[in-house]
KEKE-3310 file (N, C-alpha, C; in steps of 0.2 Angstrom, whole numbers, plus 5000, padded with zeros to 4 digits):
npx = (5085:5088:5081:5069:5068:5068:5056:5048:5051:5048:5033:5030:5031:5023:5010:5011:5010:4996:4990:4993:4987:4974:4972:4974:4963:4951:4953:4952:4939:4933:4937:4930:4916:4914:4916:4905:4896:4899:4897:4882:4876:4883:4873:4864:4862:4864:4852:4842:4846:4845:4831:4824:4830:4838:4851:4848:4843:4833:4830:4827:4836:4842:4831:4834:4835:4823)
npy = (5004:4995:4987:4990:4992:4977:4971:4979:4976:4962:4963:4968:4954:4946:4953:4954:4940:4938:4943:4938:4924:4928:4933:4921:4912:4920:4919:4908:4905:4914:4907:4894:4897:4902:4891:4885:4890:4887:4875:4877:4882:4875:4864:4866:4871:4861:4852:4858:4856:4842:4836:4824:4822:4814:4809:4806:4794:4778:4780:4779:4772:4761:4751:4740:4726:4725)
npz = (5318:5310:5313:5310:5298:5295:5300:5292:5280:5280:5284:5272:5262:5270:5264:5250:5249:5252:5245:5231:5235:5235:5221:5216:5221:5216:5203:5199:5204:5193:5181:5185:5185:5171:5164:5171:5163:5150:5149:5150:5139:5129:5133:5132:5120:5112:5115:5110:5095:5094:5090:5093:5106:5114:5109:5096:5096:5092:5080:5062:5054:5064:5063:5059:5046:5032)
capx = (5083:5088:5075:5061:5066:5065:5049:5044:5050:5042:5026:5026:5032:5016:5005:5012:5006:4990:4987:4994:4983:4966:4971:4974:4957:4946:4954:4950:4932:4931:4936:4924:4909:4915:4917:4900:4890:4900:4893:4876:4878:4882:4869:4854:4862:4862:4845:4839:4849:4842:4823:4825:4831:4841:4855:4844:4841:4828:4830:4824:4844:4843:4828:4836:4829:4823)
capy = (5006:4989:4980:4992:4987:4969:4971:4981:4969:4954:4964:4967:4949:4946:4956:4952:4935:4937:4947:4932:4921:4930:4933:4918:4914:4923:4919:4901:4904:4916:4901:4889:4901:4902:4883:4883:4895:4887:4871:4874:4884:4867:4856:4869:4870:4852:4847:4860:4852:4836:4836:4816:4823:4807:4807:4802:4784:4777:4782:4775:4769:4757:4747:4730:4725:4732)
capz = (5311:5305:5316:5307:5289:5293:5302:5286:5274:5283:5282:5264:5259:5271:5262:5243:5250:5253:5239:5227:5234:5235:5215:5212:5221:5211:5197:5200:5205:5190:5176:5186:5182:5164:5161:5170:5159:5145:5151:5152:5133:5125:5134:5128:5111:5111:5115:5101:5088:5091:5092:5099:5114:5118:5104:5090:5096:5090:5072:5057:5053:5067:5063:5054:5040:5023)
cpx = (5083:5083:5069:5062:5065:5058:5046:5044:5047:5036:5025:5028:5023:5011:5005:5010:4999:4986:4985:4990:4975:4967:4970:4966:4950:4947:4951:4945:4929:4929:4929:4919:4910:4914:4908:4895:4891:4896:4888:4874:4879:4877:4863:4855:4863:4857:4842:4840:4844:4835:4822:4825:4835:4849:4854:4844:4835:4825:4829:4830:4844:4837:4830:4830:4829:4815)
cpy = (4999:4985:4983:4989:4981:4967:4973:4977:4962:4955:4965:4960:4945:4946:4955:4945:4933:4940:4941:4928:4923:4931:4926:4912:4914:4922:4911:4901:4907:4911:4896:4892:4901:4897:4883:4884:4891:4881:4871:4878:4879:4863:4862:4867:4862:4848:4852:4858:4846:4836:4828:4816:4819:4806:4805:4795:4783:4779:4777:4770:4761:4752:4739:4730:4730:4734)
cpz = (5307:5305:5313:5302:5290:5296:5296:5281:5275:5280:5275:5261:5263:5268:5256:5243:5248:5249:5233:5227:5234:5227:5214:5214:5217:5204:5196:5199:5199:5182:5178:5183:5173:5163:5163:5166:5153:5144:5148:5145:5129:5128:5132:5122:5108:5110:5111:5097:5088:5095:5097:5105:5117:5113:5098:5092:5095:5084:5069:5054:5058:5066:5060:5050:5036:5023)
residu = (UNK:UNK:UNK:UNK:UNK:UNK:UNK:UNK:UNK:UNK:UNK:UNK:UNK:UNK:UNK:UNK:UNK:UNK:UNK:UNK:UNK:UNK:UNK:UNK:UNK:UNK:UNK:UNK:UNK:UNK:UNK:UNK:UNK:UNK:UNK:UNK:UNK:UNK:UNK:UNK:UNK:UNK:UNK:UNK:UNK:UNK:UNK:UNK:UNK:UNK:UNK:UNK:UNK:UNK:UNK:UNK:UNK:UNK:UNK:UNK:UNK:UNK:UNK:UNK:UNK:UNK)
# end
């Protein structure tokens, strides 16, 4: 009897295992996608903002002189 419970408690410390990790997993791979979307959400609303397309270089401010 005693040798089932510890085979059973093996198996579910096993299994609370690999559960843990497949969470934590997807939870990882779930942020990556976040960060990328959020990513790729600032570099558009970026290159709308500035019609330059470069950072504004080449602006009237940088020429020297008067």
């Amino acid at each position: 009897m005693q040798t089932a419970l510890s085979f059973l408690g093996a198996a579910m410390l096993v299994l609370v295992g690999i559960v843990v990790v497949l969470a934590s997993v997807i939870l990882i791979l779930y942020e990556a996608c976040w960060i990328v979307r959020l990513g790729r959400r600032l570099t558009g609303s970026a290159a709308a903002a500035e019609p330059g397309g470069r950072g504004g270089e080449g602006g009237p401010d940088e020429g020297g002189g008067v």
